[in-house]
N, C-alpha and C positions, 0 to 999 in steps of 0.2 A: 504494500500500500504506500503511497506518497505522501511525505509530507504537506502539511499546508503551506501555501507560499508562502506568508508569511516568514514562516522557518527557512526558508532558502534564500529571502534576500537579507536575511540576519545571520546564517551560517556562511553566505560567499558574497553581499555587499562590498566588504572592505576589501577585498582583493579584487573584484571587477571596477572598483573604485582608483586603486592604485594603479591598473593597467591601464584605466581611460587615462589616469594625469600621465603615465608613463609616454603613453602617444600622445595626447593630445598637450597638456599644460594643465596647469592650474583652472583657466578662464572656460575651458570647452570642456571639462571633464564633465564637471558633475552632469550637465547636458549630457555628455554620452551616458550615463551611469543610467540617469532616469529613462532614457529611450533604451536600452536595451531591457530596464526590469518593465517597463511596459511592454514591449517585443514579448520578453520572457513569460510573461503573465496572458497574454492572450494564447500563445502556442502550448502552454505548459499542461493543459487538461488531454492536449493529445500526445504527450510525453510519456514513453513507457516507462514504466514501473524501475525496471531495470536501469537506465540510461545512465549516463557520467554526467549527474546533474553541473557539477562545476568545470568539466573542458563543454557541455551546451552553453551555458552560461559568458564562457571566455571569446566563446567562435560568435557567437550573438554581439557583445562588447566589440570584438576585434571588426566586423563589419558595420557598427555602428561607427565606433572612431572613423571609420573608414569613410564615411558618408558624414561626419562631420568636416571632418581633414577639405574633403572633396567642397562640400558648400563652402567653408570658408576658404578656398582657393576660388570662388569664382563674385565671390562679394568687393564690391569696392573698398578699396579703403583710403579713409579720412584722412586728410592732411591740415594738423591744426598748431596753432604754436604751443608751445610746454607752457599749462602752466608753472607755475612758482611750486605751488604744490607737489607737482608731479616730478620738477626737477630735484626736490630736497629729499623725497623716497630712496632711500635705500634699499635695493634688494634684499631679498634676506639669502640666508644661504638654502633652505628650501629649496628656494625657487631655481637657486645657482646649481643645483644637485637635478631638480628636474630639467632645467637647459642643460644640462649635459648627458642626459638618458636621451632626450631629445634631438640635440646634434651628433647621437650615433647612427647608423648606418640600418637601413631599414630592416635590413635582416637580424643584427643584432640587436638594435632598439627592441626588437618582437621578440626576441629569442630571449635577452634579459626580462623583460618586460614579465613575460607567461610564466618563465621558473624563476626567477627569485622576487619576481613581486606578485604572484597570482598561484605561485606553486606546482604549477604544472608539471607532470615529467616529460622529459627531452620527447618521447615518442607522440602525446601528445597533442606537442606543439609542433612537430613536424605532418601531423596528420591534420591540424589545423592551417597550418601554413603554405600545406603539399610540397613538403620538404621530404628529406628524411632524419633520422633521429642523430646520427653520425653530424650531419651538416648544422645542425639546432645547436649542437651540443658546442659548434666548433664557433661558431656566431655567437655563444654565450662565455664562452672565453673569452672570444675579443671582445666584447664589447666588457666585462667586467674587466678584463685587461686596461683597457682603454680607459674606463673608470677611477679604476685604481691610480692609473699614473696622473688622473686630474685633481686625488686626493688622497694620496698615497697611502688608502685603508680598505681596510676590506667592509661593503657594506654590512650594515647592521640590517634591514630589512631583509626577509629569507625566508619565501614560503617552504611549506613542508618540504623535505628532500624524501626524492623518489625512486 
């Protein structure tokens, strides 16, 4: 028997959450987060019983960003002067940590993204990405590579290992 949804956007939320900011940023996440648990919520009474509630869950997300990504590539964008405001903002380092998952390479961005922020294992995310597990696994090195030398630590964030 299935749980109630309720239980499922409270047991994999925070991690379909962390993959939207991981593709998208901070500004476009929670948008992706809310259209995939509506997506998920209307298909989910024809969901078997059986199924890998959190990699349906991830593939759902993953083509949401995807069609965010997409709109906001075709929307105008504003050109206005800084306010005062806006110039005195400090980043924080958060953000400095998501711009740099973000300026990895799309394959790894995806490949970190699924296992160490959504927990995914390598196989997968190769079967969502139509990769293979060998090539996921190799994208997730570099790009945690790549991570490391921008902050020369090993992340603290680490979904389940699988």
């Amino acid at each position: 028997m299935k749980p109630p949804f309720e239980q499922i956007v409270a047991a994999h939320g925070a991690a379909v959450l962390r993959l939207c900011r991981s593709s998208l940023g901070l500004q476009d996440a929670e948008d992706a987060w809310s259209e995939t648990f509506v997506a998920a919520l209307r298909a989910y009474p024809d969901l078997p019983a059986d199924a890998n509630v959190e990699a349906w869950l991830v593939t759902i997300a993953h083509r949401k960003a995807v069609d965010v990504a997409r709109a906001n590539a075709r929307r105008p964008v504003a050109v206005a002067e800084p306010s005062v405001a806006a110039v005195s903002e400090q980043p924080s380092a958060e953000d400095d940590v998501w711009a740099e998952v973000r300026a990895l390479p799309d394959r790894q961005r995806e490949a970190v993204a699924y296992h160490w922020f959504a927990g995914l294992p390598y196989a997968e995310i190769a079967a969502i990405t139509g990769s293979n597990a060998d090539a996921v696994r190799r994208a997730a090195a570099d790009g945690l590579k790549t991570l490391r030398r921008a902050y020369g630590a090993t992340p603290t964030t680490r979904g389940a290992s699988r």
